[in-house]
C-alpha positions as CSV (number, residue, x, y, z in Angstrom):
1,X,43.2,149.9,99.7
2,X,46.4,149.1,97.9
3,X,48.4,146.3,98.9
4,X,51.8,145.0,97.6
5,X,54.4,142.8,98.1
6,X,57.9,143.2,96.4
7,X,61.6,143.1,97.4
8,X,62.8,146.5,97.6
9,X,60.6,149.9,98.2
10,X,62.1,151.4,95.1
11,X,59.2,149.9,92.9
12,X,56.6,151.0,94.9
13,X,58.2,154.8,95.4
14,X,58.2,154.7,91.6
15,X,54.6,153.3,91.1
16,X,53.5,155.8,93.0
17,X,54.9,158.5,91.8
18,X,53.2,157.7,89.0
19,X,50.2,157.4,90.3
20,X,50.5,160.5,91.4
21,X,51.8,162.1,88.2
22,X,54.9,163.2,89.8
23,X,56.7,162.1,86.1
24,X,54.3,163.8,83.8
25,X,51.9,165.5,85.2
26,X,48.7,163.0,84.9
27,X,47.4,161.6,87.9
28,X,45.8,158.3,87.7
29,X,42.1,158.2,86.8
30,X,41.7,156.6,89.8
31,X,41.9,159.8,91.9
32,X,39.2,161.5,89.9
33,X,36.4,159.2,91.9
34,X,38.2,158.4,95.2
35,X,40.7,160.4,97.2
36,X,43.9,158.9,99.1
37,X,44.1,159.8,102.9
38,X,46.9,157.9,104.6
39,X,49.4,156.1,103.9
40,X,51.8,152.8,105.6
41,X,54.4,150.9,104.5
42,X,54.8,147.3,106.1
43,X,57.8,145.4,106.5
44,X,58.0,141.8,106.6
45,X,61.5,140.3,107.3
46,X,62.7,137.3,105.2
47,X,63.6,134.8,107.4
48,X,65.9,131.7,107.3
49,X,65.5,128.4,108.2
50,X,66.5,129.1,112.1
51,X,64.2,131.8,112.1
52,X,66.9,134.6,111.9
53,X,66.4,137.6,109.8
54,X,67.8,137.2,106.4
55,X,69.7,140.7,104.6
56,X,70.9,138.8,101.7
57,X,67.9,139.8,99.7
């Protein structure tokens, strides 16, 4: 299982794409004993004081 927590997806697209040796063509050593075989990405909202939904992150 992998499990995160960040601010923006970007980090995580890039991450994984390394993982994945989308940049240069070497997968993580991790693949060679287990295989990925599904996927989720999980949004929790910041929110404010009031309980509103913050954007300004």
């Amino acid at each position: 299982m992998f499990v995160a927590f960040g601010k923006h997806f970007d980090a995580f697209e890039r991450l994984l794409d390394n993982m994945l040796g989308k940049n240069d063509g070497i997968s993580d050593a991790l693949f060679s004993f287990t295989r990925p075989v599904s996927g989720s990405y999980f949004w929790c909202p910041p929110v404010d004081d009031k309980g509103q939904i913050n954007y300004d992150f």
